[in-house]
C-alpha positions as CSV (number, residue, x, y, z in Angstrom):
1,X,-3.5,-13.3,2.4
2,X,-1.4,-11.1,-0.1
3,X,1.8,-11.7,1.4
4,X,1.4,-15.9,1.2
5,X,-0.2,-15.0,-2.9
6,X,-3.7,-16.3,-1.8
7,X,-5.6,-15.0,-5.3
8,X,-7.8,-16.2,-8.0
9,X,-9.4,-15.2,-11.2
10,X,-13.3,-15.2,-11.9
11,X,-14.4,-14.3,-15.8
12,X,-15.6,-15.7,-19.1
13,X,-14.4,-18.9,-20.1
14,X,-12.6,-17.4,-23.0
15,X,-10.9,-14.6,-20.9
16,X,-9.6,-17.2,-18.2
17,X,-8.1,-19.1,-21.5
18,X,-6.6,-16.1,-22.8
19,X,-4.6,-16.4,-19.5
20,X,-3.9,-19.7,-19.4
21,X,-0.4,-19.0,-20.5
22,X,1.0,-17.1,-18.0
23,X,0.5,-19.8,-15.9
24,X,-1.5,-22.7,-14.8
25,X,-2.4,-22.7,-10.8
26,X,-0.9,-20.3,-10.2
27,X,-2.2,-20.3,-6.5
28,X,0.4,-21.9,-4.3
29,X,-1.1,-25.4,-2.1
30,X,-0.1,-23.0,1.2
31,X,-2.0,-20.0,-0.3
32,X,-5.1,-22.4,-1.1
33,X,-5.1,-24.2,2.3
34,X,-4.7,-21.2,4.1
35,X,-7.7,-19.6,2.0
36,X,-9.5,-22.7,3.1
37,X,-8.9,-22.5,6.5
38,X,-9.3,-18.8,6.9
39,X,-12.9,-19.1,5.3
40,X,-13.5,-21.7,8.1
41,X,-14.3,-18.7,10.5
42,X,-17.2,-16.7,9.5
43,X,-15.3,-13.8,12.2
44,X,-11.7,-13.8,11.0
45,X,-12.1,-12.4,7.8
46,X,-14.8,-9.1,8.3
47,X,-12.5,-8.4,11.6
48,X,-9.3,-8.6,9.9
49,X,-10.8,-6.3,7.3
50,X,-11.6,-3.7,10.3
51,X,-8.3,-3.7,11.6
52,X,-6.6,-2.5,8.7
53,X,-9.8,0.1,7.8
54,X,-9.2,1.2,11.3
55,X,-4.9,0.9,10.5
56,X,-5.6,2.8,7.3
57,X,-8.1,5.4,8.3
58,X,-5.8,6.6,11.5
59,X,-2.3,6.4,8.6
60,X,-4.8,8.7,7.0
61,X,-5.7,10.8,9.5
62,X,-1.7,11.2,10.4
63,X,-1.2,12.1,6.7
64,X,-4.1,15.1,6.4
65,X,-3.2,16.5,9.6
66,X,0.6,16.9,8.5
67,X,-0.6,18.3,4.8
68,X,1.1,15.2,3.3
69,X,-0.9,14.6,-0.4
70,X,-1.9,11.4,-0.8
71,X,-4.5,9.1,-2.9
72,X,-6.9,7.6,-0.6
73,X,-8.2,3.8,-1.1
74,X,-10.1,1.1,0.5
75,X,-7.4,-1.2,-0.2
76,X,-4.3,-2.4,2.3
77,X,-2.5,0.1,-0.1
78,X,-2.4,3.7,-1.0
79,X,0.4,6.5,-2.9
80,X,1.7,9.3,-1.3
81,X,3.7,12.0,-3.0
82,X,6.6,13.3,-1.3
83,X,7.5,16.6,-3.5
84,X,10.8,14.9,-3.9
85,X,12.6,11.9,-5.2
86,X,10.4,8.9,-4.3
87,X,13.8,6.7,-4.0
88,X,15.6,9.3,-1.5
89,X,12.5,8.6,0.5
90,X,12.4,4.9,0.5
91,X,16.1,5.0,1.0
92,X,15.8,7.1,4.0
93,X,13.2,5.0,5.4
94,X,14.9,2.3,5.0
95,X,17.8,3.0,6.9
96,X,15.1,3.9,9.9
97,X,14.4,0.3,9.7
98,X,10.9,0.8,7.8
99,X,10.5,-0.5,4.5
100,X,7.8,0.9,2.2
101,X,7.1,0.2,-1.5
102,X,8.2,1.5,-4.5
103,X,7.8,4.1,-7.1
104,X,6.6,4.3,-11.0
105,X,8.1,5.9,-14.0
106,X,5.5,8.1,-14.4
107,X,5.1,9.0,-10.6
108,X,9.2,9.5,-9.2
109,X,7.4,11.1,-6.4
110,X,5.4,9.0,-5.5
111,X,5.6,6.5,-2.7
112,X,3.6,3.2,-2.3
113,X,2.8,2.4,1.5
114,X,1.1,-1.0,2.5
115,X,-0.9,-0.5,5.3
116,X,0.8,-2.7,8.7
117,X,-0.2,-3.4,11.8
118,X,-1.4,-0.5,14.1
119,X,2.4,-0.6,15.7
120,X,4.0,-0.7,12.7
121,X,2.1,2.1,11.0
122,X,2.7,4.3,14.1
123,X,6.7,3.4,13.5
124,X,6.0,4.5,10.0
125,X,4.5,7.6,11.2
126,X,7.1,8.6,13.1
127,X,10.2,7.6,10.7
128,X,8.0,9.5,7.6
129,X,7.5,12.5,9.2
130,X,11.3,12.4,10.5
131,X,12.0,12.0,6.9
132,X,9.9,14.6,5.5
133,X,11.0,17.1,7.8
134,X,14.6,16.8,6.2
135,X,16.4,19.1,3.8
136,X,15.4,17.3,0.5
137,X,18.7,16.8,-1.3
138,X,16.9,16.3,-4.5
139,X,13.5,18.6,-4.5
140,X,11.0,18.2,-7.4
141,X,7.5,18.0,-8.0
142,X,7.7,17.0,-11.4
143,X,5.3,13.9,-12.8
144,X,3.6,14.4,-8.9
145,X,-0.2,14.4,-8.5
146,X,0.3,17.7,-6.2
147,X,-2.5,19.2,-8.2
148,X,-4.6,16.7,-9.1
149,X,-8.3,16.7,-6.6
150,X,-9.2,13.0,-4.9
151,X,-12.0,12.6,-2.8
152,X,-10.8,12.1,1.0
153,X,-13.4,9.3,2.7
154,X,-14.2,10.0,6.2
């Protein structure tokens, strides 16, 4: 539902207002309806969440057994850090024909991945570790969470 901007925001009356300005309905009449219609079917939504926990855990899997670093989530999202330039990496993935998200300022190592179809993320797989197993033209860890401890979920 991310990609059609299906999304909504539950607080206080006074917090809600406060927000008010940045824009009113935000929520497309697509992203509602299809909202509407996906909440129609008491199975589509749990098994859609299984497929990508399924999608995500095996990307994980991939990730720990090839001693990539990565944050770990329970979203359709999660960071990895390369140990290089973060937009060498997207750059090389994208001209394998696999697009993956961006970086941040304070993490230029750091890649964002959103987590695909199980086909897709295998094609990710394979195009990452092609890319990781090249000479790194630029080579830094600085700004990288390299030694920072997350919890890995089973």
């Amino acid at each position: 539902m991310a990609g059609i901007r299906c999304g909504l925001a539950l607080g206080r009356p006074d917090l809600l207002a406060r927000l008010q300005p940045f824009g009113q309905n935000a929520m497309p009449i697509t992203g509602s309806a299809t909202a509407n219609v996906s909440l129609l079917d008491p199975e589509l939504v749990p098994t859609r969440k299984k497929i990508i926990a399924d999608t995500r855990n095996s990307t994980f899997a991939f990730l720990k057994e090839n001693n990539y670093k990565f944050i770990p989530s329970q979203s359709n999202c999660f960071m990895i850090d390369t140990g290089r330039s973060g937009q060498a990496v997207i750059a090389a993935m994208r001209a394998k024909n696999i697009f993956i998200g961006r970086t941040w300022p304070i993490w230029p190592n750091s890649v964002r991945v959103s987590v695909g179809t199980p086909a897709e993320m295998v094609r990710f797989q394979t195009a990452f570790k092609e890319v990781m197993d090249e000479p790194s033209v630029t080579s830094s860890v600085h700004n990288s969470f390299a030694d920072v401890e997350f919890p890995q979920y089973s």
